[in-house]
C-alpha positions, -999 to 999 in steps of 0.1 A, spaced: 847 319 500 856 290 521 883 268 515 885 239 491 878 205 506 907 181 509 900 150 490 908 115 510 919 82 499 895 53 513 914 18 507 883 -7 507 884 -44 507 857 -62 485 848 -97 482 823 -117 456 836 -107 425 857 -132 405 861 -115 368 873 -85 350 840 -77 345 831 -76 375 858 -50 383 845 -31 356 806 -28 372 821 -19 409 844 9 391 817 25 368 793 22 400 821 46 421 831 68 393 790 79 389 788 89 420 791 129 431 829 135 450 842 105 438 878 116 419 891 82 405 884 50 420 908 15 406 903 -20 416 932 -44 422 918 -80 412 945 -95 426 941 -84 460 903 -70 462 915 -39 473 894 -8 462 912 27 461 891 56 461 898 93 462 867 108 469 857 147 487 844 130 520 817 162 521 800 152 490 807 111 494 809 90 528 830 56 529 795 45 539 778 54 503 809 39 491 804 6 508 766 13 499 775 12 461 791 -15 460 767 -34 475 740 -21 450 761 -39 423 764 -70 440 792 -72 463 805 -68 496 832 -41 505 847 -27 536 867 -3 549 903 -17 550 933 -5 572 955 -13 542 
């Protein structure tokens, strides 16, 4: 039995949304994927927190997902 993966936090920065709507779309995009734990967006500062199992869920498909709702997001060193 091998040993559980660690999960990581990915702190994204997003741009193009405006509304609490908006928020809402980019969360329920994250939460649906597979190995994403909780994911929270800060309006104020576009920042994106994701815990996610980085075997099941790249920062890449995160970026990707984001993208598929409309926005643009990167990874952030913050």
């Amino acid at each position: 039995m091998s040993a559980p993966t660690a999960l990581k936090n990915t702190t994204l920065r997003a741009e193009g949304f405006s509304c609490p709507s908006c928020v809402a779309k980019i969360e329920n995009k994250l939460h649906g994927l597979d190995g994403v734990e909780s994911a929270e967006v800060k309006f104020s500062s576009g920042r994106i927190l994701v815990t996610h199992d980085p075997q099941q869920v790249s920062v890449r498909n995160l970026v990707d997902a984001v993208a598929e709702v409309g926005y643009t997001a990167k990874p952030s060193a913050y």
